[in-house]
C-alpha positions in Angstrom: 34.5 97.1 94.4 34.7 97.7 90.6 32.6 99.8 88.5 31.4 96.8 86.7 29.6 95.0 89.9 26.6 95.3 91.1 26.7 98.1 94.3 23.7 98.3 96.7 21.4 100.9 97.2 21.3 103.3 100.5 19.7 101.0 103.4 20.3 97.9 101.4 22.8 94.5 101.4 24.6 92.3 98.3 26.5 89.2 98.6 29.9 89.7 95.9 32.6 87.5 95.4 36.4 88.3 96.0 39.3 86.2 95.6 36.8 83.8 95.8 34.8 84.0 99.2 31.4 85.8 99.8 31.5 89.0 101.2 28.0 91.0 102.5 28.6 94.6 101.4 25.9 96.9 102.9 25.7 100.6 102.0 23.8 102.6 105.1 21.8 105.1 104.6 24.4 108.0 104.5 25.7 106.0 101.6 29.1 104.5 103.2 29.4 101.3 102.4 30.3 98.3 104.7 31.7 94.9 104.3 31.2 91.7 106.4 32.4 88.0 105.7 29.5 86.9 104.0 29.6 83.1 105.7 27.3 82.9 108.7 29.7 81.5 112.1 27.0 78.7 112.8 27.8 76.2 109.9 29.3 78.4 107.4 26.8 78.4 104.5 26.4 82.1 103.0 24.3 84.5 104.4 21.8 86.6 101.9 20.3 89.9 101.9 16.5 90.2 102.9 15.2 93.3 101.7 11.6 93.4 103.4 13.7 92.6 107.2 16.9 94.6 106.6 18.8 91.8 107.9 21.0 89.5 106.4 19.3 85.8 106.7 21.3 82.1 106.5 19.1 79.8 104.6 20.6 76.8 106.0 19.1 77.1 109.4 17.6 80.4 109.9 20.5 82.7 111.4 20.0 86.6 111.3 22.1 89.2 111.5 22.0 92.6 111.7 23.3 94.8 108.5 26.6 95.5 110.6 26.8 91.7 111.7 25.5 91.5 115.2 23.1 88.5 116.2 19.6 88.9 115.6 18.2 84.9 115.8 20.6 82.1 116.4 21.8 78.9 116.1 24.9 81.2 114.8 26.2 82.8 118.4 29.0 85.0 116.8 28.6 87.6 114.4 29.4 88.4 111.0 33.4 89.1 110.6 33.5 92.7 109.9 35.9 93.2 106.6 38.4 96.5 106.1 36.5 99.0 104.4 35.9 99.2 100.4 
């Protein structure tokens, strides 16, 4: 990640682009931050951040995922693909 993009807060989730593909940082509350493929594994549309829930959301038919990709509310069965650290 660059100085010039947007990095999230402790606790909270952004959806950035590399080499053209989304990718769901989170930073946890310890301030380490985590990367995830940020295209949900039910019908690959990309996931976004919701800040009131904590959790990243689909908005193509409702998925959830936990902030370090597991399965919260299906369709999607698989989680996020976790990415090498930043």
């Amino acid at each position: 990640m660059t100085d010039e993009q947007k990095q999230p807060s402790p606790g909270e989730g952004i959806v950035e682009q590399r080499n053209g593909q989304p990718v769901a940082v989170y930073r946890d509350p310890a301030g380490a931050l985590h990367a995830l493929s940020g295209v949900c594994t039910h019908e690959e549309c990309t996931v976004k951040w919701s800040t009131d829930d904590k959790l990243w959301e689909c908005p193509c038919h409702g998925s959830r995922f936990t902030p370090d990709g597991h399965v919260v509310d299906g369709p999607a069965i698989e989680p996020l693909t976790e990415l090498p650290d930043i």
